[in-house]
C-alpha positions in Angstrom: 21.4 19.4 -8.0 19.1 18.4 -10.9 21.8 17.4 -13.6 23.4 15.6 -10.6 20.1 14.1 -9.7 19.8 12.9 -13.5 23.7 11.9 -13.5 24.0 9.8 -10.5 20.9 8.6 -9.4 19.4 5.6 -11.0 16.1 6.8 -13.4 12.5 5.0 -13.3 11.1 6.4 -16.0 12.3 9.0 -18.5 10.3 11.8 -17.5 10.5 12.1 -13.7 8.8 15.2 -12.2 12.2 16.0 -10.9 10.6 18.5 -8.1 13.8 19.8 -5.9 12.2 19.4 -2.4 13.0 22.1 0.7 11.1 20.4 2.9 7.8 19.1 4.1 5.5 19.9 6.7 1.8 18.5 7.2 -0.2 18.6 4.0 2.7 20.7 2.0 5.7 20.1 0.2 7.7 22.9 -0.6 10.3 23.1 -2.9 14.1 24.6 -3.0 12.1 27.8 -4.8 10.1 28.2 -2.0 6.8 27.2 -3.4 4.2 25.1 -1.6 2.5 22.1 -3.5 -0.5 20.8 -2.1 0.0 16.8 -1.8 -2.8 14.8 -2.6 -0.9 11.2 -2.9 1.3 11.3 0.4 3.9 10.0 -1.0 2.2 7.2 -2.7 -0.4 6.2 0.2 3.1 6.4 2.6 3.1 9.6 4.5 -0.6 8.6 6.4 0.1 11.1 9.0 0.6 13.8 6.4 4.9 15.3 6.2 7.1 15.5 9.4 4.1 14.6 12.4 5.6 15.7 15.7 4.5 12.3 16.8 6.4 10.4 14.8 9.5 12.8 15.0 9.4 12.7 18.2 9.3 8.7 18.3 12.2 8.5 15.7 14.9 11.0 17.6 14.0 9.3 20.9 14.9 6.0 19.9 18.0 7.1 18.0 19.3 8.3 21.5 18.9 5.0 22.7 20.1 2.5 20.1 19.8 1.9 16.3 20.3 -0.9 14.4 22.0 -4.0 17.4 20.9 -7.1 15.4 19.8 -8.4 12.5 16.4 -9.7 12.8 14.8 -12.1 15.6 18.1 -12.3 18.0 17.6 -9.6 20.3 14.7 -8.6 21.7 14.5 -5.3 20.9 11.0 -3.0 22.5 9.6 -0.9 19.2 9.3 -4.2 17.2 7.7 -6.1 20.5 5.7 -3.3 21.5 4.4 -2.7 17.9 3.7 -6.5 17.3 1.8 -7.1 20.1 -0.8 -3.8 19.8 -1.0 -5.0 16.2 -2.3 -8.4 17.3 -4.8 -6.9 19.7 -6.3 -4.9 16.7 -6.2 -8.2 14.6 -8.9 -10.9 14.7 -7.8 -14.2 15.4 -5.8 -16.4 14.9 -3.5 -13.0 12.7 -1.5 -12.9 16.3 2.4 -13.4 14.8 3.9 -10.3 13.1 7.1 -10.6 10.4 8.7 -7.1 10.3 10.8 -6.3 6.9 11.7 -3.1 5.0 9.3 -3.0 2.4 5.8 -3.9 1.0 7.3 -6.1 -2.0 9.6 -7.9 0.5 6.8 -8.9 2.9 5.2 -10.7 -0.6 8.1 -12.5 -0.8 7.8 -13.4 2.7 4.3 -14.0 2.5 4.9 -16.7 -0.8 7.4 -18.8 1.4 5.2 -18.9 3.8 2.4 -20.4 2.3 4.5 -22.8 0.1 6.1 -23.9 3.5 2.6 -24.2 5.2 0.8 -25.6 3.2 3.8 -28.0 1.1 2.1 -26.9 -2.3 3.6 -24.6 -4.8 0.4 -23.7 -7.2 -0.4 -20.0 -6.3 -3.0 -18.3 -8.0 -3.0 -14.3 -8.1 -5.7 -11.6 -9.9 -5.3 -10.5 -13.2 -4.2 -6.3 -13.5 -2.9 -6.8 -9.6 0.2 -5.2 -8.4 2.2 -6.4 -5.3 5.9 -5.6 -6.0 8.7 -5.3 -8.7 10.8 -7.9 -6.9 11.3 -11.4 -8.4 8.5 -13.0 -6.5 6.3 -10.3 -6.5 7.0 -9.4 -10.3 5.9 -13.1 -10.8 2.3 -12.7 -9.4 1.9 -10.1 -12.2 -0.3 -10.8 -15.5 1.2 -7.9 -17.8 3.4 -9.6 -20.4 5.5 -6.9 -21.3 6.5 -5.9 -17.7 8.0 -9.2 -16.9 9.4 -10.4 -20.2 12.8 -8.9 -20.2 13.0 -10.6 -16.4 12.3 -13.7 -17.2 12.8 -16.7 -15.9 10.6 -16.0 -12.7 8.7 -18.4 -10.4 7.1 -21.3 -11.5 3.6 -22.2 -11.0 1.9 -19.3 -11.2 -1.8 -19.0 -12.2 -4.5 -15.8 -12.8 -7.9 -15.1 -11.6 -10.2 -12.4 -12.9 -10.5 -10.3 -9.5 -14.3 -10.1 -8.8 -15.4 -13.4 -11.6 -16.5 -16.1 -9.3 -16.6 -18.4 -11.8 -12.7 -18.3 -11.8 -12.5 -19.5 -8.3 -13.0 -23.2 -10.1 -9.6 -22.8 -10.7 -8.7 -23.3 -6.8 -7.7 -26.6 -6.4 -6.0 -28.9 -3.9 -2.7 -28.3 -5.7 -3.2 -24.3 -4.7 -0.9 -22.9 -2.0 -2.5 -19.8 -2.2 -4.9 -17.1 -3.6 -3.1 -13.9 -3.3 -5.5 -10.4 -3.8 -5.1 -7.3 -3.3 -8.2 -6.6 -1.0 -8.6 -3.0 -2.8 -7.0 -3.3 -6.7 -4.7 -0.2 -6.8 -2.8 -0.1 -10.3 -5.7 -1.8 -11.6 -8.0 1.6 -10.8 -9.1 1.1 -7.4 -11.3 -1.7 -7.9 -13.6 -2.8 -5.0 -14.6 -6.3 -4.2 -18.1 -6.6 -5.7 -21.2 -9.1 -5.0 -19.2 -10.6 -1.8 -16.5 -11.9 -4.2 -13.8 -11.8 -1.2 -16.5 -13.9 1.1 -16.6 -16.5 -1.5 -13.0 -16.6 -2.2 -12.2 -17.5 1.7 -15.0 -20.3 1.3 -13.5 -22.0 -1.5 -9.9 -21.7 0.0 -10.9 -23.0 3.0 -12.6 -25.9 1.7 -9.5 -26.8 -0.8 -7.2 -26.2 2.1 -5.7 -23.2 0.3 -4.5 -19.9 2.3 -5.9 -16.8 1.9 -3.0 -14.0 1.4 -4.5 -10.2 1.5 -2.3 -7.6 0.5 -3.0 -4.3 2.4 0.0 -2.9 1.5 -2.0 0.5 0.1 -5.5 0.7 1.6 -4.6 -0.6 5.2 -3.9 2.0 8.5 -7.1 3.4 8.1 -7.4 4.5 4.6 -10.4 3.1 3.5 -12.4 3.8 7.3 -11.4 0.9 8.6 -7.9 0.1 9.8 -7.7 -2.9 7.2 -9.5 -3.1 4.1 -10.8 -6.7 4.8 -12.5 -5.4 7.7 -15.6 -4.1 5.5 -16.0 -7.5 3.6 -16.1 -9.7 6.9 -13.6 -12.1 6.2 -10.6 -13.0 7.6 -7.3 -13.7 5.3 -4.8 -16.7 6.6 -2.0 -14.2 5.7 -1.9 -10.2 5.9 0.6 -8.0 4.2 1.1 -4.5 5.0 3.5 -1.6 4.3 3.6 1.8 3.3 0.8 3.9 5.5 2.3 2.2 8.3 5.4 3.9 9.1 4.0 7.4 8.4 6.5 7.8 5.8 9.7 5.5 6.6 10.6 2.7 5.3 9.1 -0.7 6.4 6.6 -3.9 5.6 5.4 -6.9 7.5 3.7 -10.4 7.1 0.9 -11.2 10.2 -0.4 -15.1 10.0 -1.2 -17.5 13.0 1.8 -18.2 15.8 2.1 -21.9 14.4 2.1 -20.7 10.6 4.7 -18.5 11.7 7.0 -20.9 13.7 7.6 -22.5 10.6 10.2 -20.4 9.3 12.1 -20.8 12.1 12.9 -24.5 11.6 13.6 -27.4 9.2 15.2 -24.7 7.7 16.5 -22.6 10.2 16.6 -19.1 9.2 13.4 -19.8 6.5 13.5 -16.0 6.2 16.0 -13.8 6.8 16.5 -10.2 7.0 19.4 -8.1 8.4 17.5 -4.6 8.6 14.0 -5.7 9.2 12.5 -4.7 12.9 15.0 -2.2 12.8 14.3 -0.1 16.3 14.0 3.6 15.4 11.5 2.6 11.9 9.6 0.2 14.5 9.4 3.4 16.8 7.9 4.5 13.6 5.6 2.6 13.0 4.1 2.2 17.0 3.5 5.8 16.7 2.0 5.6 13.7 -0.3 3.2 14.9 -0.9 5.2 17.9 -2.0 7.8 16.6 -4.7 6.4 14.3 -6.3 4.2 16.3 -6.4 6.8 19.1 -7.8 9.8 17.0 -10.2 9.9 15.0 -8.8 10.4 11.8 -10.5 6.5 10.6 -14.1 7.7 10.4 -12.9 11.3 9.6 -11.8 9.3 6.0 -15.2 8.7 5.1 -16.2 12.3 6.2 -13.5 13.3 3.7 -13.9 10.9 0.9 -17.4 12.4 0.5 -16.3 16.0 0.4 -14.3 15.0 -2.5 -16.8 13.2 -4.0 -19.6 16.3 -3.8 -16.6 18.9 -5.0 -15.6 17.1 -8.0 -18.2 16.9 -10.6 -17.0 17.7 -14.0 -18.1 16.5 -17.5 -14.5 15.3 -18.0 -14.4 13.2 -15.0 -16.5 9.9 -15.5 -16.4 8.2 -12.5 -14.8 7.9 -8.9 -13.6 5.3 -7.6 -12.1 3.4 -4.5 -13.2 4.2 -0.5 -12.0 6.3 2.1 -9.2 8.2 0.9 -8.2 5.9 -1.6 -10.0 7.3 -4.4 -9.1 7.6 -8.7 -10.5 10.0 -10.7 -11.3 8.4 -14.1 -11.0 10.2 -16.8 -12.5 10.6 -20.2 -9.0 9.6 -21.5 -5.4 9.2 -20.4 -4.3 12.0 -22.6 -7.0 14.1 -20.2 -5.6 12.5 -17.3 -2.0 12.9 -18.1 -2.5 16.9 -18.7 -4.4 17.1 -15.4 -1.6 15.7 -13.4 1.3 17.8 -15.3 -1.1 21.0 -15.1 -2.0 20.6 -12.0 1.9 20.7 -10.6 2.6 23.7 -12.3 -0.4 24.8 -10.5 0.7 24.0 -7.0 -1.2 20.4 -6.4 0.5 17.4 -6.6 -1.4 14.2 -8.3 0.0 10.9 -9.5 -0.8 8.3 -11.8 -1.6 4.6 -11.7 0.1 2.2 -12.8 -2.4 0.1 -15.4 -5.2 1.9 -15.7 -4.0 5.1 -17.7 -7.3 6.9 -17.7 -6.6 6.9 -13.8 -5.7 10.1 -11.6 -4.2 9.2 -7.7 -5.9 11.4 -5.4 -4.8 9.4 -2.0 -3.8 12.5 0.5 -2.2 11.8 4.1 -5.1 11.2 6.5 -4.3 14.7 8.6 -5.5 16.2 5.4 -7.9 19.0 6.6 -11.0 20.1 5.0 -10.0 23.4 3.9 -7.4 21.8 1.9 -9.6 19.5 0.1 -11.8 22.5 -0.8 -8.0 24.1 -2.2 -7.5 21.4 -3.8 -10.4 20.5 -5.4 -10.4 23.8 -6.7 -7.5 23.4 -8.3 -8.6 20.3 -10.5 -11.6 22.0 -11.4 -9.9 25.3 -12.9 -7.4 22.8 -14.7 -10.2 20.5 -16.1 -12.4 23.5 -17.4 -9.3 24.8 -19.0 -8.5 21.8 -20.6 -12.3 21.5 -21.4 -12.0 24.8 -23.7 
């Protein structure tokens, strides 16, 4: 399986972990070898509900029974994608009322540019330096690292950068601006946090250039951070919300929310503005309804904040320098990224998984599903700290 795995399968990167995965089940992934590894990145912020929730299996087989994919997006009315826009607008403030659904976080970017271009009949948009919101064309665009995009190039037009949290930047919102696009919570960046009510004062001064506010949730939103959106703690209200990954527990799937008359735009002059053939698709919307079920029903929201400070009070070593981010969206930063690299690698040999970041290379993920349980943080934790003092020798 692994040489065909390297053979036939298109590469990232040319060191992949290459774990050979059994199966998963809760906090665990176990692998064809029979080992358990402790995952403290679910999947890249995905898996919210931890591996294989009997809610959300349950959701999934249930509406494969009944019908898969009928339609491509916005004929048919089909009930997952109604049912899961509608409790998603009673969670919303106003006037976010009008859910998009598509099949990934980068595609509801692209979504989300259109719309603001077609809303607003500007092109200007204006996104944070060290921000990450895809690897498609659009979202590639809104990137400031040089030698990411430079063998893609030509890519959109009439894009500008920000510093995220330097108000004095915000000068650079004009009438000509479409749009300010942030990441609420900077991931690849190292889990940056709005300081000094930067976000409040980036909604005032695209409100009063006529601007739209786009906030990408894709990783801290469904509860992550102790709130079910990010923007929640920062009272404000973005003109556009993009989501993905947590939302699905795991599956597939994405989604732009703006106003009902922002929205109706796509719809005419042209028809079809956006188009999407698996988007809404019934059994991942079945998904995702349980998904949001189940964390707004529970109490695993607040029980992040509970858990983000056990982490905080287990992991004190002289090698770590700081954590960062809310909830469970935290980074351990290192005292280098040669340090962080070896933790990551050690600690997978040692039955944990950890990730990286993307930018910031002195950065170790530590963003578990939500269903984590104490005891396993404790493991866990445990685990780092025997790696990190053996490094430290």
């Amino acid at each position: 399986m692994k040489q065909d795995f390297f053979s036939y399968q298109a590469q990232t990167t040319p060191h992949p972990l290459a774990l050979e995965v059994s199966h998963a089940k809760g906090s665990y992934i176990y692998d064809t070898e029979g080992k358990a590894h402790l995952d403290f990145v679910a999947g890249v912020s995905a898996c919210s509900l931890g591996h294989c929730h009997p809610r959300i299996i349950a959701a999934v087989e249930k509406q494969a029974k009944e019908y898969m994919h009928v339609m491509v997006y916005g004929e048919y009315i089909q009930g997952p994608a109604v049912a899961y826009s509608k409790l998603l607008a009673g969670l919303l403030p106003e006037p976010l009322e009008t859910t998009y659904l598509v099949n990934s976080g980068t595609e509801a970017i692209e979504g989300a540019l259109k719309l603001a271009r077609r809303v607003t009949g500007r092109s200007q948009i204006l996104a944070a330096k060290t921000a990450y919101h895809g690897n498609t064309m659009g979202s590639l665009s809104l990137m400031d690292h040089e030698e990411r995009k430079a063998p893609f190039r030509p890519l959109l037009p009439d894009i500008g950068f920000i510093s995220f949290n330097k108000k004095e930047d915000l000068n650079k919102i004009t009438r000509k601006t479409a749009a300010v696009i942030l990441e609420t919570i900077q991931g690849g960046a190292g889990f940056v946090l709005p300081q000094d009510n930067y976000l409040l004062a980036v909604r005032e001064k695209c409100t009063a250039m006529g601007a739209l506010l786009i906030l990408d949730e894709i990783q801290p939103g469904f509860g992550r951070t102790g709130k079910l959106f990010a923007f929640e703690h920062y009272n404000i209200v973005p003109d556009i919300l993009v989501i993905g990954k947590g939302m699905a527990a795991g599956l597939p799937v994405g989604a732009f929310t703006a106003s009902h008359k922002m929205m109706a735009t796509l719809k005419d002059n042209p028809m079809l503005g956006h188009i999407t053939t698996f988007g809404g698709n019934p059994v991942i919307a079945a998904a995702a309804l349980a998904t949001l079920e189940e964390i707004t029903t529970s109490d695993l929201i607040p029980q992040t904040i509970v858990k983000e400070e056990l982490f905080r009070n287990r992991l004190h070593h002289p090698l770590i320098k700081e954590i960062r981010g809310k909830g469970l969206m935290l980074t351990l930063i290192m005292e280098s990224s040669e340090i962080a690299n070896e933790l990551v690698l050690s600690c997978a040999q040692n039955g944990l998984v950890l990730f990286w970041l993307l930018f910031e290379k002195r950065a170790v993920r530590i963003t578990p599903p939500l269903t984590i349980s104490e005891e396993e943080i404790e493991a866990g934790c445990a685990v780092i700290l025997k790696v990190l003092n053996s490094l430290q020798q």
